[in-house]
C-alpha positions as a printed NumPy array, in Angstrom:
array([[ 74.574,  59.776, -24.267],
       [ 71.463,  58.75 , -26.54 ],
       [ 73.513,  55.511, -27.274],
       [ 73.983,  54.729, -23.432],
       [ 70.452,  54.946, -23.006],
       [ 69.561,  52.551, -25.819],
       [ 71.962,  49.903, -23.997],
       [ 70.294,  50.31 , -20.758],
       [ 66.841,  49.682, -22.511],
       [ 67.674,  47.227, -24.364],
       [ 69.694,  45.581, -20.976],
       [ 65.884,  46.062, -19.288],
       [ 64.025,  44.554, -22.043],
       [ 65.886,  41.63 , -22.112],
       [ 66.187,  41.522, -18.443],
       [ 61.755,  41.305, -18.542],
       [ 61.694,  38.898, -21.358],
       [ 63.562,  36.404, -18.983],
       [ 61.982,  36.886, -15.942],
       [ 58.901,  36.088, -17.808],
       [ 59.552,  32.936, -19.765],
       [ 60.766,  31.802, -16.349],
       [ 57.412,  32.02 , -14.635],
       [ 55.677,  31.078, -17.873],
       [ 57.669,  27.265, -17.477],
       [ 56.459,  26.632, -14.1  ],
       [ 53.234,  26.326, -15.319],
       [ 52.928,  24.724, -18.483],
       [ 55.405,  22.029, -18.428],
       [ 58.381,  20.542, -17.026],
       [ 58.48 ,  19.036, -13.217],
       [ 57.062,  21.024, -10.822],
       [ 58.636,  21.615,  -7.439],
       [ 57.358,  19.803,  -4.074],
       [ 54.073,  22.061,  -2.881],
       [ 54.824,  23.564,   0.819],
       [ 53.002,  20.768,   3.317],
       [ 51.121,  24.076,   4.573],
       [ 50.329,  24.762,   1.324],
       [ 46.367,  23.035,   0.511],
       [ 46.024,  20.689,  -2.158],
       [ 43.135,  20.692,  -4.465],
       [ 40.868,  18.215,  -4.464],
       [ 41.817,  14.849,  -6.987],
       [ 38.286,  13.833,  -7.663],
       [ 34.321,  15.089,  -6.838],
       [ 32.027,  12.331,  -5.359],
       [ 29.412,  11.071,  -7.932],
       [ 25.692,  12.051,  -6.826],
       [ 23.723,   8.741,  -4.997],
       [ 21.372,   7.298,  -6.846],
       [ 17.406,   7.743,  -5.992],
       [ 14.458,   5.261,  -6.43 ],
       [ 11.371,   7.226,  -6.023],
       [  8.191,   6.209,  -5.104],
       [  4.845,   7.58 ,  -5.301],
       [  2.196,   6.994,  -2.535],
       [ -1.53 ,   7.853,  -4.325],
       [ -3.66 ,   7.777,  -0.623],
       [ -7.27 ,   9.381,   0.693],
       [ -5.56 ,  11.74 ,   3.088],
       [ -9.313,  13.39 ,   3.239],
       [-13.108,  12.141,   1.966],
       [-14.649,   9.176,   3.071],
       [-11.532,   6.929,   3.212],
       [ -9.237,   9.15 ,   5.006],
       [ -9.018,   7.121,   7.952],
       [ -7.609,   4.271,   6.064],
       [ -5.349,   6.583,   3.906],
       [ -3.731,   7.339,   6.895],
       [ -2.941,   3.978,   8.276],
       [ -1.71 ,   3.055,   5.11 ],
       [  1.032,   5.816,   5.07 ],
       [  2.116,   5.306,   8.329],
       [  2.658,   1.236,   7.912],
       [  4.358,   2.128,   4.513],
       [  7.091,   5.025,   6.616],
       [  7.315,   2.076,   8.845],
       [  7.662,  -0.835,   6.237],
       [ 10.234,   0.953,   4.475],
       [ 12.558,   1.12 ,   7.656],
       [ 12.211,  -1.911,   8.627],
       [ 13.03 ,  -3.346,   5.134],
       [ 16.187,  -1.252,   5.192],
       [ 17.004,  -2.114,   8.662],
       [ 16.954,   1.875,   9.111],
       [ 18.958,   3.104,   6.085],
       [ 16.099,   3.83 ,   3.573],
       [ 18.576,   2.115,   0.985],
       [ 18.675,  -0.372,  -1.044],
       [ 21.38 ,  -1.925,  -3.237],
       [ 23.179,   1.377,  -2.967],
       [ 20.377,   3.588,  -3.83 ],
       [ 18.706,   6.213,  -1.607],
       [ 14.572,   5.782,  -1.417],
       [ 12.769,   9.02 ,  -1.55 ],
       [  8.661,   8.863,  -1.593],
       [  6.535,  11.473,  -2.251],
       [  2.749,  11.36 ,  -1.068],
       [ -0.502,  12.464,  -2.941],
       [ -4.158,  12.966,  -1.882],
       [ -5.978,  11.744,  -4.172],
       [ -9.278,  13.329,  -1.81 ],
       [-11.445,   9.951,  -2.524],
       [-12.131,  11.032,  -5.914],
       [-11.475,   9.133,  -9.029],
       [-10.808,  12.484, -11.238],
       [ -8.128,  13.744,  -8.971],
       [ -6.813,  10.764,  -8.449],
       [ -5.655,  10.419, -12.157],
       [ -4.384,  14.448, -11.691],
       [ -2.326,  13.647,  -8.69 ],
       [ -0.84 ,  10.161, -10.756],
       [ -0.047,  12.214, -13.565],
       [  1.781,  14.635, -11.372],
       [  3.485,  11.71 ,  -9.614],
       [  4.874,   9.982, -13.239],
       [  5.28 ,  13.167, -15.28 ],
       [  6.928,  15.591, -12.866],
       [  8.292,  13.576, -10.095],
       [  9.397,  10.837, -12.352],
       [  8.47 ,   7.935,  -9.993],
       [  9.329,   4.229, -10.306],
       [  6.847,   3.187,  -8.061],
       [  3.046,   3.828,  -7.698],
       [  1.522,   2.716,  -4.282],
       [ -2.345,   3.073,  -3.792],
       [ -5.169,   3.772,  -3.764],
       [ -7.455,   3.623,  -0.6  ],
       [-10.825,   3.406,  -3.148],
       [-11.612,   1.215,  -5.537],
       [-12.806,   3.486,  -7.7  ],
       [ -9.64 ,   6.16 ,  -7.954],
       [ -7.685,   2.842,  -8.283],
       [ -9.009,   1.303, -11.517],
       [ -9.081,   5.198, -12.647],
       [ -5.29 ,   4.926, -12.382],
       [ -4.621,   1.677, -13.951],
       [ -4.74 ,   3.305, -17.62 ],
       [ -1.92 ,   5.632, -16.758],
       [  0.405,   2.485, -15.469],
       [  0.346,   0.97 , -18.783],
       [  0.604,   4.184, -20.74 ],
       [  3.823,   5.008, -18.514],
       [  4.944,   1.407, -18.138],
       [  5.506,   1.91 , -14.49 ],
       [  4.837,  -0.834, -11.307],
       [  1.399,   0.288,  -9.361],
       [  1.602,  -2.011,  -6.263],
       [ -1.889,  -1.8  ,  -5.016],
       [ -3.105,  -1.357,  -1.9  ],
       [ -5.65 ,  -1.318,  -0.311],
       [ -8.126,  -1.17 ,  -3.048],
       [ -9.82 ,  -4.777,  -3.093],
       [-11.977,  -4.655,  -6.074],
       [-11.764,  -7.758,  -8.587],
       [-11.878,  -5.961, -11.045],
       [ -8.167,  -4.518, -10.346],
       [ -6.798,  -7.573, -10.874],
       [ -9.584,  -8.593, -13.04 ],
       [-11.451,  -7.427, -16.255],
       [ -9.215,  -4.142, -15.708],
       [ -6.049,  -5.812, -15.027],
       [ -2.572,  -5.175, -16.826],
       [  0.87 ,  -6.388, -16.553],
       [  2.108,  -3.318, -14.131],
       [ -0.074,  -4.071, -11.614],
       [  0.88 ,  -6.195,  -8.187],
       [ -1.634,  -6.179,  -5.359],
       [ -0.631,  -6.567,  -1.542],
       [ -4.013,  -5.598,  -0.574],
       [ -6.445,  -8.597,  -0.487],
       [ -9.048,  -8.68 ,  -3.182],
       [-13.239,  -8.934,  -2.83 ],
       [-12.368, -12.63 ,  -3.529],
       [-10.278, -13.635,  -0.672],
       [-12.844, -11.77 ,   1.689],
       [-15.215, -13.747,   0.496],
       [-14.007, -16.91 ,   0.558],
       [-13.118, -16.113,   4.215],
       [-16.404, -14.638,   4.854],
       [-18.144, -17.174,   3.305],
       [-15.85 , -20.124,   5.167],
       [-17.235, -18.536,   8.543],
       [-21.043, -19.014,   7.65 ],
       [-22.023, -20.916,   4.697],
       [-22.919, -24.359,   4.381],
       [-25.971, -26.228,   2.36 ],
       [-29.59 , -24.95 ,   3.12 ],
       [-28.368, -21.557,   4.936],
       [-30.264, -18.521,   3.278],
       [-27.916, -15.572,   3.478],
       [-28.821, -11.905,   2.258],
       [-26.315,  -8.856,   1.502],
       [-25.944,  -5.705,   2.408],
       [-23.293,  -3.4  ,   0.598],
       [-22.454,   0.357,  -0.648],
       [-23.536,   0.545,  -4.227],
       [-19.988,   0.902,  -5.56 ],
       [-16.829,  -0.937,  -7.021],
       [-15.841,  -2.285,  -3.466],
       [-19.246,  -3.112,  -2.225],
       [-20.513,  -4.634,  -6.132],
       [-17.347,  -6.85 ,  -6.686],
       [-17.396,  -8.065,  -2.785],
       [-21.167,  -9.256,  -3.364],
       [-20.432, -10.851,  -6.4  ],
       [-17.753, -12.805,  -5.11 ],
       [-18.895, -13.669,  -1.763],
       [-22.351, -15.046,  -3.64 ],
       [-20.008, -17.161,  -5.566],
       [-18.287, -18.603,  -2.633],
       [-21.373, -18.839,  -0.119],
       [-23.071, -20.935,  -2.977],
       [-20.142, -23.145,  -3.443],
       [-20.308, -24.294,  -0.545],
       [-24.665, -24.748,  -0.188],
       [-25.619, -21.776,   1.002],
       [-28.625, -19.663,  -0.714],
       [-28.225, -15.8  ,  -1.675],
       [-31.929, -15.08 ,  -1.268],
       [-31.646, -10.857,  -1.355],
       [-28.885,  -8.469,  -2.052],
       [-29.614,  -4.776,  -0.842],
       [-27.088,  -1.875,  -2.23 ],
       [-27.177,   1.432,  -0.442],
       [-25.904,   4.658,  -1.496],
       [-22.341,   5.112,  -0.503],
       [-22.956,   8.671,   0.849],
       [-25.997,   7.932,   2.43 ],
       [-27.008,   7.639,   6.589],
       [-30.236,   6.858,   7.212],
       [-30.089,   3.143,   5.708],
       [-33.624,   1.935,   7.787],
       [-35.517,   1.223,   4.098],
       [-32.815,  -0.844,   2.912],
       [-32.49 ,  -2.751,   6.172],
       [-36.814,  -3.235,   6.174],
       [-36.535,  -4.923,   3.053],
       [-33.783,  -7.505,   4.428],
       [-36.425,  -8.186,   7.007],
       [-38.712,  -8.883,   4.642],
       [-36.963, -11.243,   3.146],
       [-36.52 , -13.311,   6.075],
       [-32.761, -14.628,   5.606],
       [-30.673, -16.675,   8.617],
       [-27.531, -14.46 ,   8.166],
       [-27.458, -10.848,   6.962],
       [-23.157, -10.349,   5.371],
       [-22.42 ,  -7.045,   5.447],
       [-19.794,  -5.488,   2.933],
       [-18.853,  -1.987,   4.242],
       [-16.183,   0.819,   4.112],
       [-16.196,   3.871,   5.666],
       [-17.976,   5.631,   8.838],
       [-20.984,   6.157,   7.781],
       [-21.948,   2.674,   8.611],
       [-25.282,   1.242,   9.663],
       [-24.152,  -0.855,  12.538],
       [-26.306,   1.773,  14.958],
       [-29.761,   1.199,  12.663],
       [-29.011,  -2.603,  12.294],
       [-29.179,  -2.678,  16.019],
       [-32.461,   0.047,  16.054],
       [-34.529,  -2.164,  13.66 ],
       [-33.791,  -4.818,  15.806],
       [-32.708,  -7.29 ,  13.107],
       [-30.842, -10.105,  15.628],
       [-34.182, -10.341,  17.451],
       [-35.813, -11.561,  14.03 ],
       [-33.992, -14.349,  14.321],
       [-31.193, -13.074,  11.634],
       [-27.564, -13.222,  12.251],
       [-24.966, -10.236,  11.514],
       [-21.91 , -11.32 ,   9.777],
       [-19.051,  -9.165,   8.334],
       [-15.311,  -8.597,   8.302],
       [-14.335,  -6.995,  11.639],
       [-13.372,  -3.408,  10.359],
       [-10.838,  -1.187,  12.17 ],
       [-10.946,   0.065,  15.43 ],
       [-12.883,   2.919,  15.16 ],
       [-15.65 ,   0.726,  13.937],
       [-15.108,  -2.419,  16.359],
       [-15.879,   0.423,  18.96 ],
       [-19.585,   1.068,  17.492],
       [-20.178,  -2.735,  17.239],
       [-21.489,  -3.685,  21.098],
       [-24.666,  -4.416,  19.793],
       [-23.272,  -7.356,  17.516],
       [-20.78 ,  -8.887,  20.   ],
       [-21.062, -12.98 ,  19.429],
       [-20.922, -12.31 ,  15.661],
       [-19.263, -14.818,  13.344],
       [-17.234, -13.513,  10.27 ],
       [-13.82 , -12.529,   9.086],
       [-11.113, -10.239,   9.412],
       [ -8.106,  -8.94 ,   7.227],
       [ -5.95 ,  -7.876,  10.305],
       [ -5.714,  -7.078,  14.213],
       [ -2.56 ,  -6.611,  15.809],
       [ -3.49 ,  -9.238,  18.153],
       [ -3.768, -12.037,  15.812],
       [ -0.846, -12.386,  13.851],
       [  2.154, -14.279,  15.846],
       [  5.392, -13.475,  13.823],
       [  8.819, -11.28 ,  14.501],
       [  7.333,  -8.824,  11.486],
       [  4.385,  -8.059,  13.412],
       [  5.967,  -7.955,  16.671],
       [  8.458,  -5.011,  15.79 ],
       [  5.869,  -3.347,  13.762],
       [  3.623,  -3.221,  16.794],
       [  6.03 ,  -2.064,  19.411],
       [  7.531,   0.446,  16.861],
       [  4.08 ,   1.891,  15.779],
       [  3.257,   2.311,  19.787],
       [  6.711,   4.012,  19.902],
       [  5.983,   6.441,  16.988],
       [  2.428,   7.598,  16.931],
       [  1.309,   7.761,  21.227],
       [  0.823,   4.585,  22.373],
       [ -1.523,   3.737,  19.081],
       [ -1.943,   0.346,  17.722],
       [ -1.646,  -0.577,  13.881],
       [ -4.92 ,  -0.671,  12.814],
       [ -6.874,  -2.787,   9.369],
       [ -4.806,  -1.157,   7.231],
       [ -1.273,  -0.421,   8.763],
       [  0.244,  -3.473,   8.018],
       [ -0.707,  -3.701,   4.472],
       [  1.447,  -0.25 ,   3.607],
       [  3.798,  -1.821,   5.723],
       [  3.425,  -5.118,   3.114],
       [  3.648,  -2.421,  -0.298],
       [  6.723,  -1.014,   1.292],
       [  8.579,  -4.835,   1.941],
       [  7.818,  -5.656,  -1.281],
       [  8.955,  -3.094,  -3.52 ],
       [ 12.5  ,  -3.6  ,  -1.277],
       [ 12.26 ,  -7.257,  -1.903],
       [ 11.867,  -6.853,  -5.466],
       [ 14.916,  -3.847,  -5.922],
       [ 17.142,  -6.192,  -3.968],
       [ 16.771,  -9.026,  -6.604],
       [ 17.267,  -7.092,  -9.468],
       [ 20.12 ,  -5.074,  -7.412],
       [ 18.438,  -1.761,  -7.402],
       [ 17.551,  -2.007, -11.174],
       [ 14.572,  -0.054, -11.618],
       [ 13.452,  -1.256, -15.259],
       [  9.923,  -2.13 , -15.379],
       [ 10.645,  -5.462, -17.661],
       [ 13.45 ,  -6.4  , -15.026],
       [ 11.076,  -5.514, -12.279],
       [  7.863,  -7.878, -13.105],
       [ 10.157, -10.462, -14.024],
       [ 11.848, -10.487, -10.948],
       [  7.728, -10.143,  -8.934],
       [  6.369, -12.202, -10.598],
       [  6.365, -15.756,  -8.195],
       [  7.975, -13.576,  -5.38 ],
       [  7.689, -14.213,  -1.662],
       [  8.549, -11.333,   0.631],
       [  7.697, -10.996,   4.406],
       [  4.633,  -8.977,   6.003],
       [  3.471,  -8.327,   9.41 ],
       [  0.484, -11.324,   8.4  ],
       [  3.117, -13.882,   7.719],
       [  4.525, -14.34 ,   3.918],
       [  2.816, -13.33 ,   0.566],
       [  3.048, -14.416,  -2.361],
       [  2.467, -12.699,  -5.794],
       [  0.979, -15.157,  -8.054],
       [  2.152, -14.575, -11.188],
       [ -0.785, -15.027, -13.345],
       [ -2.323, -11.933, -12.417],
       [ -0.164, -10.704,  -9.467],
       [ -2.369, -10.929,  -6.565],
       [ -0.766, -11.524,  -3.491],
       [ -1.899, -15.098,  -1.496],
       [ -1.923, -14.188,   2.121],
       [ -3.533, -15.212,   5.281],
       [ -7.057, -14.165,   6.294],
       [ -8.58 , -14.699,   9.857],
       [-12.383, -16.585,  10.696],
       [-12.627, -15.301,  13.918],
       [-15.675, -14.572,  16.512],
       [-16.679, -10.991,  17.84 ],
       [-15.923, -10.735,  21.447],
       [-15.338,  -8.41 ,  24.746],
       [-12.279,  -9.512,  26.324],
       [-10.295,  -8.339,  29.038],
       [ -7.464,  -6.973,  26.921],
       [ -9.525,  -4.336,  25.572],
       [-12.389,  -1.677,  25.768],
       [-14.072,  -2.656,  22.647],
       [-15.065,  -5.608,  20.672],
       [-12.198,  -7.27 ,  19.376],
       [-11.787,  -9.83 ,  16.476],
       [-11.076, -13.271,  18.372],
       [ -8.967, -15.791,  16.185],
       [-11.291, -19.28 ,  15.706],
       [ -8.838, -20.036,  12.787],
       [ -6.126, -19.045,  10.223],
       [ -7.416, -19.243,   6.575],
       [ -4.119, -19.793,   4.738],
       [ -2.752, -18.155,   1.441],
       [ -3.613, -21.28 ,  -0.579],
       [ -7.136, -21.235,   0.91 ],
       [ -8.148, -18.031,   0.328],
       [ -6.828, -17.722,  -2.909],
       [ -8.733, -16.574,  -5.846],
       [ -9.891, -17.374,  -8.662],
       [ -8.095, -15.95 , -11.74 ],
       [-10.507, -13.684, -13.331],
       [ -7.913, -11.553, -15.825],
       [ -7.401, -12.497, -19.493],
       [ -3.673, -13.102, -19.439]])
C-alpha cells in the first residue's frame, strides 16, 4: 500500500514538472503561435516628443509704456501666425512663447530676463518697450549667449556704445527718426530747438536728430529736457519761447505729453512751428491743435501698400473689435517674421553661432515692406514715412498723411558700435 502511494506521487510530480516546462517554452523561445485577430497587439514603437523653440517676450504690460507693450504683443501673436501660415511651426519644431512684464523698470526687467533664460530656457529674447530696461538686459544676452531681437527700444546706444554680437534690432533706432525727422524740416539757415524726456530715448533721439538737422544747414539753437514723469511742462516750453527758434522737434513717449500746454502757451502763434513723429493713435487724437504739422512717422496702417500689411490689418480688425494696428503693432509683428526667417535657414537649428551667421545680411518681410539686418551692427534698414498732419475724411482724428517714403538706404544709420 505505502509503495502504491509513492508511484502515484511520483506519477503526479512528474505529471507537474511537464505541464510546466511546457508553458515555460512559450515564452522564452521557440516560434510563437499566430495571436487571435481579436486578440490586441501591443504597440511596436512610442512617438518621439516634438521639438520646442521657445521664445521670450520682455514687454511694459503696465508703467508708462504699457500702451505700446501691448501693441507689441499682439503684432508679435499675429506675426508668428502669419509666418507659419497658421501652424506655429517651423522646420518641424513647435514655437511656444512665454511673456514677461518687465513694469517699465530697468531692475525688473533684468529679474524677469533672468527668469526667462534660467528657468524657461529660452532661445529667443524679444523686447523691451524702454530704452532703459533694454540696455539693462543687454549684459545678460552676452553672459547667456542668447539672440535679443529688439524691439521697440530705439536708443543708439543699443546698437551703439552698448552693443554686442546677440543683439538684432527690428525696431528703428533714434538715428533713422532723425534722419526722417530731420529730412521733413531742415535745410541751411533754419533755427530749430528740441524738446525731449530727459532719458535714454529722448537723450540719444536729440543727439542724433542735431546731427542730421545740421547736416543738412539747419541750426540747433536750444535743447530743453523735461522730466520723464513730469505734467506740467509750461517752464520748459517758456524757455523755448525765449529762444525764439522757427521749428520746435519734439521727441516724446508716453501719455503724459505736452501737446495740450504747447497749444496753451500758444507757441504756433509766436511764429514757431511744431514738428514731431506722429505717435499712435491715442496721441494723434490729442493733436487738433497742431493739424498742418510737418514731421515723420514710423507707421500707420494707412500708409504702407503691401500684401503683409494688408492681412495684418484685416486680421488685427478680426481679432481685437474692429481695432486698427497701431505705432507699434507691426514692429512685433516684424520680431516675430524674423526670428521664423532666420530658424527656416538654419532648418530649425537653434545655436546662437548658427543663428547670427545665418542674420546677419538677412532680408525677411514686414508689414512696412522688407528689412534688412545690416550686419555690422544688426540694425534693421527699413522704411520711414515724411508725411503732413491732417483731418481727413477717413477718420475722426488727425492722421499721418504720406508726402513721401524715406527708403531703408536713406534712413540708414550711421554705424556707431566698435565691431
Amino acid at each position: 500500500m505505502r509503495l502504491k502511494k509513492t508511484w502515484l506521487g511520483f506519477l503526479f510530480a512528474l505529471l507537474a514538472f511537464v505541464m510546466l516546462a511546457a508553458c515555460s517554452s512559450s515564452d522564452t523561445g521557440g516560434e510563437q503561435e499566430k495571436p487571435n485577430e481579436e486578440t490586441p497587439k501591443a504597440p511596436t514603437e512610442v512617438k518621439e516628443e516634438q521639438e520646442v523653440v521657445k521664445i521670450g517676450l520682455l514687454t511694459s504690460l503696465t508703467g508708462a509704456l504699457e500702451a505700446y507693450g501691448a501693441q507689441t504683443v499682439k503684432g508679435f501673436e499675429l506675426g508668428l501666425e502669419y509666418a507659419t501660415g497658421g501652424t506655429m511651426e517651423v522646420a518641424g519644431k513647435k514655437i511656444e512663447f512665454i511673456i514677461e512684464d518687465t513694469e517699465t523698470q530697468a531692475d525688473v526687467a533684468v529679474q524677469k530676463a533672468t527668469r526667462l533664460l534660467e528657468d524657461h530656457k529660452v532661445d529667443f529674447i524679444v523686447g523691451s518697450s524702454s530704452s532703459g530696461d533694454t540696455l539693462a538686459v543687454l549684459p545678460l544676452m552676452e553672459e547667456y549667449k542668447k539672440i535679443m531681437v529688439v524691439e521697440p527700444a530705439v536708443a543708439d546706444s543699443i546698437t551703439g556704445a552698448n552693443w554686442n554680437k546677440y543683439i538684432f534690432r527690428t525696431g528703428r533706432s533714434s538715428s533713422q527718426d532723425a534722419v526722417a525727422g530731420a529730412a521733413a524740416i531742415a535745410k541751411e539757415g533754419v533755427k530749430i530747438a528740441t524738446l525731449a524726456q530727459d532719458f535714454a530715448f529722448g537723450i540719444d533721439g536729440v543727439a542724433a536728430f542735431k546731427k542730421a538737422a545740421e547736416d543738412l544747414g539747419a541750426t540747433i539753437i536750444h535743447e530743453e529736457f523735461a522730466d520723464p514723469a513730469g505734467v506740467d511742462f509750461s517752464s520748459n516750453i517758456q524757455r523755448i519761447i525765449n529762444a525764439q527758434p522757427d521749428y520746435l522737434f519734439v521727441i516724446w513717449a508716453g501719455a503724459n505729453n505736452p501737446w495740450g500746454q504747447l497749444e496753451d502757451m500758444r507757441i504756433q502763434d509766436r511764429g514757431i512751428k511744431i514738428s514731431t513723429g506722429a505717435p499712435d493713435i491715442a496721441a494723434l487724437r490729442t493733436m487738433q491743435d497742431v493739424v498742418g504739422m510737418e514731421g515723420f512717422t514710423v507707421y500707420h496702417h494707412s500708409l504702407p501698400n503691401n500684401e503683409v500689411n494688408d492681412w495684418l490689418v484685416n486680421e488685427h480688425q478680426k481679432r481685437h473689435n474692429g481695432e486698427m494696428p497701431d505705432l507699434f503693432t507691426p514692429g512685433g509683428f516684424a520680431a516675430a517674421m524674423a526670428i521664423v526667417a532666420a530658424l527656416e535657414k538654419t532648418n530649425g537649428d537653434v545655436d546662437t553661432e548658427t543663428l547670427i551667421t545665418a542674420m546677419e545680411g538677412m532680408t525677411f518681410d514686414t508689414p512696412k515692406g522688407p528689412m534688412t539686418f545690416r550686419p555690422e551692427d544688426h540694425q534693421a534698414l527699413q522704411t520711414m514715412y515724411a508725411i503732413t498732419l491732417e483731418m481727413t475724411d477717413e477718420f475722426d482724428y488727425p492722421v499721418p498723411v504720406l508726402k513721401r517714403e524715406l527708403s531703408p538706404e536713406e534712413t540708414a544709420p550711421v554705424i556707431q558700435n566698435s565691431r
